[in-house]
Every structure is written in C-alpha cells, then in structure tokens.
C-alpha positions in Angstrom: 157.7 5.0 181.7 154.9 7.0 183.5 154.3 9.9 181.1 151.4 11.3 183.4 153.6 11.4 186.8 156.7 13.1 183.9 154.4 15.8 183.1 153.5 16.8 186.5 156.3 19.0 187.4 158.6 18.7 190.4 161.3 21.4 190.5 164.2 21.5 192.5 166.7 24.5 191.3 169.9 23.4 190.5 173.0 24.7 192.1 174.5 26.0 188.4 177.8 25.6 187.1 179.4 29.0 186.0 180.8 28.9 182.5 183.3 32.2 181.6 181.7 34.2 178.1 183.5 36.0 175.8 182.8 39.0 177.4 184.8 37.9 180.4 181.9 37.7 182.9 180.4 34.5 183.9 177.0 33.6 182.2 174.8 30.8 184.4 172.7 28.0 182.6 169.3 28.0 184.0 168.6 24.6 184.8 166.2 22.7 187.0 165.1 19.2 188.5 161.6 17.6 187.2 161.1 14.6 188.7 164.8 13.4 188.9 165.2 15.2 185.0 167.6 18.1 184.3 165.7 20.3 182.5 167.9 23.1 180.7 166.2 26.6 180.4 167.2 28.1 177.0 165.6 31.6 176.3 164.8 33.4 173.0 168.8 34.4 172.9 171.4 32.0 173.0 173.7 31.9 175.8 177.6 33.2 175.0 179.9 30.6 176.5 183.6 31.6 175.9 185.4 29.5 173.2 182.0 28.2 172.4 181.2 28.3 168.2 177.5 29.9 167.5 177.1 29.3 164.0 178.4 27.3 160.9 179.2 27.6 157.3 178.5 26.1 154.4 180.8 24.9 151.5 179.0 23.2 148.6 181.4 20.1 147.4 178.5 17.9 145.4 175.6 18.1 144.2 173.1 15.4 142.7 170.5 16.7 141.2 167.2 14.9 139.9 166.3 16.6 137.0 169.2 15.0 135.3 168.2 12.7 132.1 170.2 10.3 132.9 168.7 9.3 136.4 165.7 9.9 134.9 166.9 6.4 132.4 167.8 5.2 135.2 164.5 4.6 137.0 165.5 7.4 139.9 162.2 9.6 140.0 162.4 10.5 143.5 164.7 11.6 146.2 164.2 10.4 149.8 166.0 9.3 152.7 170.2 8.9 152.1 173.2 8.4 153.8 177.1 7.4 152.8 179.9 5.3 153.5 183.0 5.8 155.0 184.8 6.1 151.1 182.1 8.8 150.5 179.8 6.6 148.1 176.2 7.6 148.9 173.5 5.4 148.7 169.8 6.9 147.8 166.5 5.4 148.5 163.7 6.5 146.0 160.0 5.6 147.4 158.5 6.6 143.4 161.5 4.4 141.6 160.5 2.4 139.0 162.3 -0.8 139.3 165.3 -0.4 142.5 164.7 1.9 145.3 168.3 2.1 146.2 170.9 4.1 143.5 174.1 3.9 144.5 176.7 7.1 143.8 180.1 7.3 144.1 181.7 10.3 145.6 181.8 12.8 142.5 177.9 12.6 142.3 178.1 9.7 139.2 175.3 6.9 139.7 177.2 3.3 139.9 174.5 0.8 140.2 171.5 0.0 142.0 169.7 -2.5 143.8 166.6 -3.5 146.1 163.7 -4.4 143.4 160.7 -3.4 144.1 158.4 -6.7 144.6 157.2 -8.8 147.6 160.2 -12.1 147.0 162.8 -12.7 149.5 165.7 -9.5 149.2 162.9 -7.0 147.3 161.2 -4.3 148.9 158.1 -2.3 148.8 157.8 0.3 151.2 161.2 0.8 152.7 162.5 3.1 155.1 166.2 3.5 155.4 168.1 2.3 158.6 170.9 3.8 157.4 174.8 2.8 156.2 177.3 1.0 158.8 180.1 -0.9 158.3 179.9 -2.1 155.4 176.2 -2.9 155.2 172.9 -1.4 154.5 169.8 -1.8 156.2 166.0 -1.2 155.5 163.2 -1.3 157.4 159.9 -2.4 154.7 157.2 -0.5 156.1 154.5 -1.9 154.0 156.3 -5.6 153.0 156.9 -5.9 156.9 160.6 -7.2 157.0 164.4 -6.0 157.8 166.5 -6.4 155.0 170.2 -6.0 155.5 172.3 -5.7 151.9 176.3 -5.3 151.3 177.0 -2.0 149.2 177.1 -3.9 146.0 173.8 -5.1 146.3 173.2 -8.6 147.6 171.7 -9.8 150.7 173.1 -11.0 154.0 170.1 -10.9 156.2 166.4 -10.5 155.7 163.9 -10.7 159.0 160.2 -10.6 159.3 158.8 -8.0 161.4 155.3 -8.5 163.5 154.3 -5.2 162.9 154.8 -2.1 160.5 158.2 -0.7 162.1 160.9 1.9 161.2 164.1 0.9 162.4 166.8 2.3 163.8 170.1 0.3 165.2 172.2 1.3 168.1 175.5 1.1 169.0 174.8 -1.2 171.6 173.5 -4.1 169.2 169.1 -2.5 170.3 167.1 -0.7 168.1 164.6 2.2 167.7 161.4 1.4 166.3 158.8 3.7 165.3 155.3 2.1 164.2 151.7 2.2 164.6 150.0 0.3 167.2 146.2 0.0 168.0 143.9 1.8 170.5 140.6 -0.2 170.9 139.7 2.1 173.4 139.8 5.4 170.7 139.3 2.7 167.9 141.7 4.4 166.3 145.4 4.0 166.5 148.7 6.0 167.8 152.2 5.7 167.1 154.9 4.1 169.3 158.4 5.1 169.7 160.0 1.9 171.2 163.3 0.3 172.6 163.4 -2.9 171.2 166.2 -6.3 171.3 168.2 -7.7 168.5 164.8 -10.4 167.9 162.4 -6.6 167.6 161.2 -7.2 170.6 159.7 -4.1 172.4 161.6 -3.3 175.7 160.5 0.1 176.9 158.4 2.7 174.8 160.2 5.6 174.6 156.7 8.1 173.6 153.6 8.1 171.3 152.5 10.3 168.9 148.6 10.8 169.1 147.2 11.2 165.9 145.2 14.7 165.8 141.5 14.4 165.4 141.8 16.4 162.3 144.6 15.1 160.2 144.7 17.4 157.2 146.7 19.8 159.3 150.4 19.5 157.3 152.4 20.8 159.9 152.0 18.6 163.3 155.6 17.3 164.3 156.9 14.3 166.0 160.1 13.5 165.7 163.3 11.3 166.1 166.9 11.2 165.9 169.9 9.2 167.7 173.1 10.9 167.6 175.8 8.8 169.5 174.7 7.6 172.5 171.8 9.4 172.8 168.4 9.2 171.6 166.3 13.0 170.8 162.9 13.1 170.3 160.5 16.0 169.6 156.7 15.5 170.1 154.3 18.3 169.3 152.2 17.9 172.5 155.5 19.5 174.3 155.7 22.6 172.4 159.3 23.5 172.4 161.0 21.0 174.3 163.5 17.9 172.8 163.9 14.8 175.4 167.1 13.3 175.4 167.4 9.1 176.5 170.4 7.1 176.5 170.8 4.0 174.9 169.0 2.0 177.4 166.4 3.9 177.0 166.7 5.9 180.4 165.9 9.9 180.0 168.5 12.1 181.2 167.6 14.8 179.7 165.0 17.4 178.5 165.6 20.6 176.5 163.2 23.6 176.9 163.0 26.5 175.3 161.1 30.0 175.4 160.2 31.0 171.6 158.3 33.7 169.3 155.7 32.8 168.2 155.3 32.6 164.2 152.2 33.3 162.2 151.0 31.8 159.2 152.0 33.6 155.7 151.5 32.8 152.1 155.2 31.8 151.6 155.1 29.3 154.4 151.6 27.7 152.5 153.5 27.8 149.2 156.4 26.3 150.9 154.9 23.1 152.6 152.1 22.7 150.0 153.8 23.8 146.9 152.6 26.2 144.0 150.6 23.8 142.8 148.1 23.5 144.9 147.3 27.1 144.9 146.9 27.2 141.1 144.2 24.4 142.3 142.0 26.8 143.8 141.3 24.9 147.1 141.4 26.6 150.1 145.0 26.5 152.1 143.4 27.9 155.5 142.6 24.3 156.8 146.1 23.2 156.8 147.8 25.8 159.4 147.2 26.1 162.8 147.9 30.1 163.3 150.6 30.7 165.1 152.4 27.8 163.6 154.4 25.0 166.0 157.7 26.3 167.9 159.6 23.9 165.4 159.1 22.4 162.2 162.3 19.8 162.3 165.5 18.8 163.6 168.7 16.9 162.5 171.5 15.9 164.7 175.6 15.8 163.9 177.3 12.5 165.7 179.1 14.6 168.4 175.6 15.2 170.3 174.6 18.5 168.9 171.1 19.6 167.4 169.8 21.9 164.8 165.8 22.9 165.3 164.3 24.3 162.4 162.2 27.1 163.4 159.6 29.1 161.3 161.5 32.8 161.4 162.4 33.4 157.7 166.5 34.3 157.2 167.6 37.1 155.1 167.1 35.2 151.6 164.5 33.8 150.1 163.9 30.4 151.3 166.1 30.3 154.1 164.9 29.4 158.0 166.2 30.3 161.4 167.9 26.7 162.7 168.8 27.1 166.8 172.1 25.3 167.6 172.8 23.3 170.8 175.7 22.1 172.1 175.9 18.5 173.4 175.2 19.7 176.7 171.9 21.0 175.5 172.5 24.5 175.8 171.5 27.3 173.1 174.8 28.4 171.8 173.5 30.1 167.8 171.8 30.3 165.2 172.3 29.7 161.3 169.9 30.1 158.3 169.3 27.6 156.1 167.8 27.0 152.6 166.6 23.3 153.3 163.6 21.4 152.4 160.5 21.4 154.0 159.8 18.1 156.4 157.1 16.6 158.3 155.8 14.1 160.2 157.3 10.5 158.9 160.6 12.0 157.4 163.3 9.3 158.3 166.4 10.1 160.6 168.5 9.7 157.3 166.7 13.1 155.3 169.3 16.0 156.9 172.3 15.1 158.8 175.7 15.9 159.5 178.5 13.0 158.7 182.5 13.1 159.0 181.8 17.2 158.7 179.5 17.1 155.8 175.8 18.6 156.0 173.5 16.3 154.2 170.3 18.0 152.8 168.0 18.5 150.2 167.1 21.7 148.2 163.8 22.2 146.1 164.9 24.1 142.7 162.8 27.1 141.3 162.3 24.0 138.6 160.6 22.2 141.0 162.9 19.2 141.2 164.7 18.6 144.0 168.7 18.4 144.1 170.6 16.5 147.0 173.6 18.8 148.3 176.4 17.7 150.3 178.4 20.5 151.9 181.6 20.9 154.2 180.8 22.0 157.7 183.1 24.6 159.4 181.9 26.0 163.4 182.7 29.3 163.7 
C-alpha cells in the first residue's frame, strides 16, 4: 500500500443515502471519496437513525477476581489477555504466573486446571500473547520464545510452529493471519512496528500500517491499535488522530472512520489512572508522561457483528467511568455509553475487552488495587 499517495486527499462528495430518524425527518451521513476510500464524516453528536439503538447496558453475571487466596495457590498473579469457549469456560493468560500462563475456568468463575509451562521446551511458553479461542483449540503467539503454539482446552498440544521474527498473531476466517511485530529500520537505526497480512506458513503478504515509535518513549499514552471483528480488520494509529481504517480480509481498505472531537486536557485523575497511586507517593514527576491535550482516543474493542466502542478521555458521571462512542457496522456514530474499564495502552492484545455471544468482556481495577475480570450481559437499547 502507498501510505504517502493515501494521505494526500482526493475528495469526491458522495451522492448520500437518506436514512429516516426518530424524529421523522431524514438525517444524511456525510460521507466522502479519498482516493477511491469512503470516508464517513461523524461529528461531535451522534447521528439519530430511526430504529437504530444508541447505547447499551450492563448486567454483571460473573466475576473472577484476583485477589482471591486460592488463585493466588494457584500460581495466577496476573490477569491479562482472555477469551471463552462456546460452553462459556474461559481461558486466562497470566504474563507474571509462576509456573502456567493459561488457568482455565469454567462458567461459574471456579478455576479447573491449567496449562502452558513457562520454559523454552517444545509445548512451553515464555512470552505469550493470546490468539484467542476457536473451535475447540487455543492458540498463542510466544513473543519472546518466537513460536505458535496451538493447545486443545484440556491442555495438550496439537501444533507448535517457529516464527522468523517476534509476531502477535491473529487468525482469520479465511485460514490468513494478522501479525503485529517489530521490524528494523537501518535507515533510523532504530526500529518500527509492522501490522501485516500474512499466509498459513507466516508469510508476509501485504502490510496493513506501522506504528513509528515516538522519539520520546516515556509518553504512556501513544495509541496504536488493532482489532478484527468478522470480516473486517480496524486499526487505530495515533499519527491519524481520530480516525479507525477499516480492511477486509484480503487486506483491501474499504473503509475509513473520521471523526470531529473535544479536545481533553490532562488532570490528576487521568495521571493517577494510567500510572497508578503509587507512583505519585514516589515523588517523581508525572508531567513528562502526558501530552496536554491528551489523544482523541485511548482504546477500542470490537463486538463480532462489525460494531466499535472508542474509549475517549471525557470522564462519565461516576468515578472511574469513560465516554465510549458507538458505531454501527456501517461506521456511523449512533451513541454513547460510560464505562468503568481498565486503562489500556499500546501492546494490549485484541483479546483484553470484547464482546462475545452478547457478553462484554473486561477488566476492573478494585479500590484494593487488584484487578477483577467481569463478564456482563449486553442489552442495545
């Protein structure tokens, strides 16, 4: 792809649809042409599209939480990247574990077994990063032990595969992957990260984008980020602002989502929120970390009917919740909801927040400190 000639814009003004609101007049998407790309427009308000829902609501039904004694037995000190199976058992991978990094929980939150020892032999793991949970199996991508392991969801390997290169992983419906990795620049002697279309052998096909690292990289809030949902590949790269990219499977982009946004400054509860209490108690200075006004967004997750949540920086009405825009599959700004969910950053995995089979996955930091993974029912309203 020829991200210089992308950037230059061409616009053609669409002839627009008109979709019927609930007010009964007709309410037009602003859309445009960039070099072949429909761009939707979405402004600070969302559009009103008749029969459209604008919001969601949230029904706890489980939660596992990590200050309990006996996961704390059990080796699980950390919670990271998750997903479940179609029976509801969810699987856990825990980067500070002390012996597995993947716990294993049926669905009433009880731990049932775990698996993937830490170690460098054939079937153990050092770094993963999780692929994710399908049909029967679970995959891995080892950043730092440079393989793909693929278990069964008791544990034992089917497939293990040696990567050339540190990659995270992703596979697609149509037997490709996503892989996100670092890759040199002699030029910069430095190096970038690559966001790739790759074969069933790993092979790179097309990249997709690149993250270039910032020249100073204490900054805790830059953002690039990834997420398939269906057929369709979304990725968000600071150097856009507020705009999501939308490719199909074949790595073709169809899509880009752009949207006007107020601009946030930086307050103490944000600092305390992404760097925690302790590190005030420290006594080092915070002001290095923040850019002032903060990024348009600070993450996104994805359901597997093509809509996206982006995590902005407006607070909610309660303490610790976050303005999340909605957009429907079509990539049109439809709501808003508020949110108490964890903080992310830069090289969260796709499997950290999601929505599956109507169930929000996320995770919650407890005034305790310890974190508590929640798994609530979705309802659109």
């Amino acid at each position: 792809m020829d991200k210089g000639s992308m950037n230059k814009p061409l616009c053609i003004l669409l002839g627009i649809g008109l979709l019927a609101s609930c007010g009964g007049r007709e309410t037009r998407i602003d859309k445009v042409i960039e070099d072949g790309v429909e761009v939707v427009l979405n402004h600070i308000e969302p559009y009103r599209i008749k029969g459209q829902p604008t919001t969601i609501a949230l029904e706890k039904v489980l939660s596992i939480d990590l200050e309990r004694e006996d996961l704390a037995r059990a080796g699980l000190m950390s919670g990271g990247e998750w997903d479940a199976d179609d029976d509801g058992n969810i699987f856990i991978v825990g980067f500070k574990n002390i012996e597995n990094f993947i716990y294993r929980f049926n669905g009433a939150g009880l731990l049932t077994g775990s698996f993937g020892k830490r170690g460098q032999g054939p079937g153990e793991l050092s770094g993963p990063s999780l692929s994710g949970v399908y049909g029967g199996e679970i995959a891995l991508s080892d950043f730092t032990g440079i393989k793909y392991v693929v278990y069964d969801l008791n544990g034992r390997v089917i497939r293990e595969q040696r990567l050339r290169h540190p990659d995270r992983l992703y596979p697609l419906r149509n037997g490709k992957f996503v892989g996100f990795g670092p890759q040199p620049d002699p030029a910069a002697k430095t190096f970038y990260y690559s966001l790739a279309l790759r074969d069933a052998d790993f092979n790179e096909l097309k990249e997709l984008d690149r993250y270039e690292l910032p020249s100073d990289d204490s900054r805790q809030v830059p953002f690039f980020m990834w997420r398939v949902s269906g057929d369709r590949i979304i990725v968000a790269n600071e150097a856009r602002g507020y705009e999501l990219w939308v490719y199909d499977l074949d790595g073709r982009l169809i899509r880009k989502i752009r949207k006007e946004y107020r601009p946030v400054r930086v307050t103490e509860e944000i600092k305390d929120a992404i760097l925690g209490p302790d590190y005030r108690k420290s006594g080092s200075s915070q002001s290095k970390y923040f850019p002032d006004p903060l990024p348009p967004l600070n993450q996104f997750f994805t359901d597997g009917e093509g809509r996206i949540f982006v995590m902005t920086y407006e607070t909610g009405a309660r303490p610790g919740e976050y303005t999340w825009d909605i957009y429907n599959p079509e990539g049109v700004f439809v709501g808003r909801v508020a949110l108490d969910i964890e903080w992310s950053g830069l090289y969260l995995g796709s499997r950290y927040t999601f929505i599956k089979n109507g169930q929000l996955y996320y995770h919650r930091v407890k005034e305790s400190g310890y974190h508590e993974l929640v798994v609530s029912d979705v309802t659109w309203r």
